[in-house]
N, C-alpha and C positions, 0 to 999 in steps of 0.2 A: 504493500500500500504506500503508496507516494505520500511523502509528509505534508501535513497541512500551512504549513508555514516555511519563508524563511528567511532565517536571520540575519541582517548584513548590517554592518557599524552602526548606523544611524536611524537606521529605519526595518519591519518587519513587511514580508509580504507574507499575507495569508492569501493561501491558494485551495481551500478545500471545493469550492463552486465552479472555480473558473476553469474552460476544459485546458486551456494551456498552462503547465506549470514553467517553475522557473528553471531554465535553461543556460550552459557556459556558453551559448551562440550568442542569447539572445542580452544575456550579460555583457557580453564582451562589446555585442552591439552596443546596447545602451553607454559603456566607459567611453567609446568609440567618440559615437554621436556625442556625448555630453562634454568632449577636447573640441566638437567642432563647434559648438555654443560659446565654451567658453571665448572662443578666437570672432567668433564673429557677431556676438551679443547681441541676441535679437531681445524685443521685448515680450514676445506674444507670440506663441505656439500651441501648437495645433499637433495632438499624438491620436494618430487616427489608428482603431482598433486596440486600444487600451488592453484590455485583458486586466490582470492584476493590478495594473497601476505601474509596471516596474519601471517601462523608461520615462516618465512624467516622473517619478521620484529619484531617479537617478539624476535627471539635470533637473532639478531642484534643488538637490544636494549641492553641486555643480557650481550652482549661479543663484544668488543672493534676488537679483531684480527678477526674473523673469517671472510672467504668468503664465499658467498651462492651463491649455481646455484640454479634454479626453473625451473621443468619442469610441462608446463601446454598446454594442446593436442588443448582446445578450444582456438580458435584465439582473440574473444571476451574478454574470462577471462583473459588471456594472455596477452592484452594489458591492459587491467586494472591493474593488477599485475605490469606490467612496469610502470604505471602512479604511481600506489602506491609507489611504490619501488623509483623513479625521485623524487618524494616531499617528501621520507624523510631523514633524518640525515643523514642518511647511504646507501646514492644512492650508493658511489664508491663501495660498497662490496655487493652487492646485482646483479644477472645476472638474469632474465627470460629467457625462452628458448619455443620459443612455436613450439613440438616437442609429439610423442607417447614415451613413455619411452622402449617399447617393441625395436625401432629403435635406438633409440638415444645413438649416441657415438660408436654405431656399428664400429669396425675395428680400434678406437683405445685404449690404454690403458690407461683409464681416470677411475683414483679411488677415494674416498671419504674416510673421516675419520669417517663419519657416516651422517644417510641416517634418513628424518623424511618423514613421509606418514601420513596423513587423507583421504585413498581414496576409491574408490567406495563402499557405507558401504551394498548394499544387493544384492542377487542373484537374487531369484524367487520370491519376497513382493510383494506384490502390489505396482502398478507401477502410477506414477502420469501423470496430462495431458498435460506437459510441456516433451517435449522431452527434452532441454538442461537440465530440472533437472534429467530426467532418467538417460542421459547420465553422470553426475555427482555423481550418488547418488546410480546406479547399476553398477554390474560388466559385463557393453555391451561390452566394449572397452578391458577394463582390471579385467581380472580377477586375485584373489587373489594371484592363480598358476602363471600366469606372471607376478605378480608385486617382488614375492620372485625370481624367473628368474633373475629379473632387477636386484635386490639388492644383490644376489648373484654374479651379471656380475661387479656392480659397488663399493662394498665397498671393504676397506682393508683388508686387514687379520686380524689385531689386532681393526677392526673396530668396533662400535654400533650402530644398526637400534630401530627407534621408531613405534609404529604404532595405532592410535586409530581404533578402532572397534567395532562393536554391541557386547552385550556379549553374542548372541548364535552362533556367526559366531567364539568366539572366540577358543574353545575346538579345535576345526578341526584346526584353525590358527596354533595352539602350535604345533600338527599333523605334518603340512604340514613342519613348521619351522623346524624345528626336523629332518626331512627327508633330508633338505636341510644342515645340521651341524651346525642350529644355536641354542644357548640354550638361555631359557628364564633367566634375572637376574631380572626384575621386573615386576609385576604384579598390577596394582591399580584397581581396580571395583568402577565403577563411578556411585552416585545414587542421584535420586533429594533432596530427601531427607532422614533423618535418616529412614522413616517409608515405602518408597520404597525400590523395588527391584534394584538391578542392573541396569543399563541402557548402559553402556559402558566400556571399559578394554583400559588403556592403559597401552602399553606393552615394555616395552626395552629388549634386543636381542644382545648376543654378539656371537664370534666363541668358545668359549671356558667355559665350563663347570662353570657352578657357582650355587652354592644355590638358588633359588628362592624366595625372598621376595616379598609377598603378603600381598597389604594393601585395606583397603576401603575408598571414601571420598566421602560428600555430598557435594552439591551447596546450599542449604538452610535449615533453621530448619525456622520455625515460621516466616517465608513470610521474612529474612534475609537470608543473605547468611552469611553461616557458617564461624567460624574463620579458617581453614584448608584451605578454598576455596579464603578468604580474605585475607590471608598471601601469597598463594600463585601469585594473582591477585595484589596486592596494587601496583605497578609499574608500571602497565598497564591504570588501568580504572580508569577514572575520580574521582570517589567521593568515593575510601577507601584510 
């Protein structure tokens, strides 16, 4: 049985509701994202498909100013996220919205300074026997085409989107981004270890043309987790 909570320096997530628990991917993601907040200080963010609350309270930890909305469609996860969000430091900047992002904010002009997604990460996979995980973990609800919709409806002009995703979904990603006027500025291939392949790509996305920097990181060499992955983590988790 997967543990119902967990415990990082500053803050608890409780996960007993929400079908996605917490993950070194999606960890690693959020430390990621929340070195590019820091450099680029937006005021007003937008974490689409929330779940637990992780990466909203990660750059909150992060960054002192910023405000976060979170939009999360399951009602369950949703209020867990609210609970997460209530017990910690930074309840006053932190909003849930339990809301489809396809709708939400519809008619009025409500824009972000940049936008973080972890969301539905497969199409046609194999699908598991948990429908709240399907629903979380395929693109039933939201597909990849709607979620670029959203983030083209919601962010700024001079704004940055982040977005973790598998890395064969990711070629088509860049595709679709592209099509939409946003260009890739970073690129990371995420892999368990030095002697695996690939496993994930996160990705940052601005309006405006930039070089793209591509790098690789592991989560482990020799049953540790790598210094790359520990420098980026230490602030977070318990025991680096």
């Amino acid at each position: 049985m997967a543990n119902t909570y967990f415990q990082f320096k500053q803050f608890r997530i409780t996960q007993q509701y929400s079908a996605m628990k917490v993950t070194s991917d999606g960890c690693l993601f959020g430390a990621w994202v929340a070195e590019k907040v820091s450099l680029l200080k937006p005021m007003r963010i937008l974490d689409i498909g929330t779940g637990t609350g992780l990466l909203s309270l990660m750059l909150a930890q992060k960054e002192e100013r910023i405000l976060i909305e979170a939009v999360e469609i399951d009602n369950l996860a949703a209020a867990e996220a609210k609970d997460n969000f209530t017990n910690s430091p930074w309840k006053d900047r932190l909003n849930v919205i339990e809301s489809d992002i396809k709708e939400f904010s519809l008619g009025e002009d409500k824009r972000y300074d940049f936008i973080v997604s972890n969301p539905p990460f497969f199409d046609n996979d194999l699908k598991s026997n948990s429908s709240k995980r399907n629903l979380a973990m395929h693109s039933q609800l939201l597909s990849l085409e709607e979620l670029l919709a959203a983030i083209k409806r919601l962010l700024n002009d001079n704004g940055s989107f982040t977005i973790l995703l598998p890395c064969h979904r990711t070629e088509s990603f860049e595709r679709m981004a592209l099509e939409e006027g946003f260009y890739l500025k970073e690129k990371v291939l995420v892999k368990q270890t030095p002697l695996h392949s690939p496993f994930r790509s996160m990705l940052l996305f601005t309006k405006s043309s930039k070089e793209t920097v591509e790098k690789e990181i592991s989560i482990k060499e020799s049953d540790n987790y790598t210094s790359a992955f520990s420098s980026l983590l230490k602030d977070y988790y318990l025991y680096l």
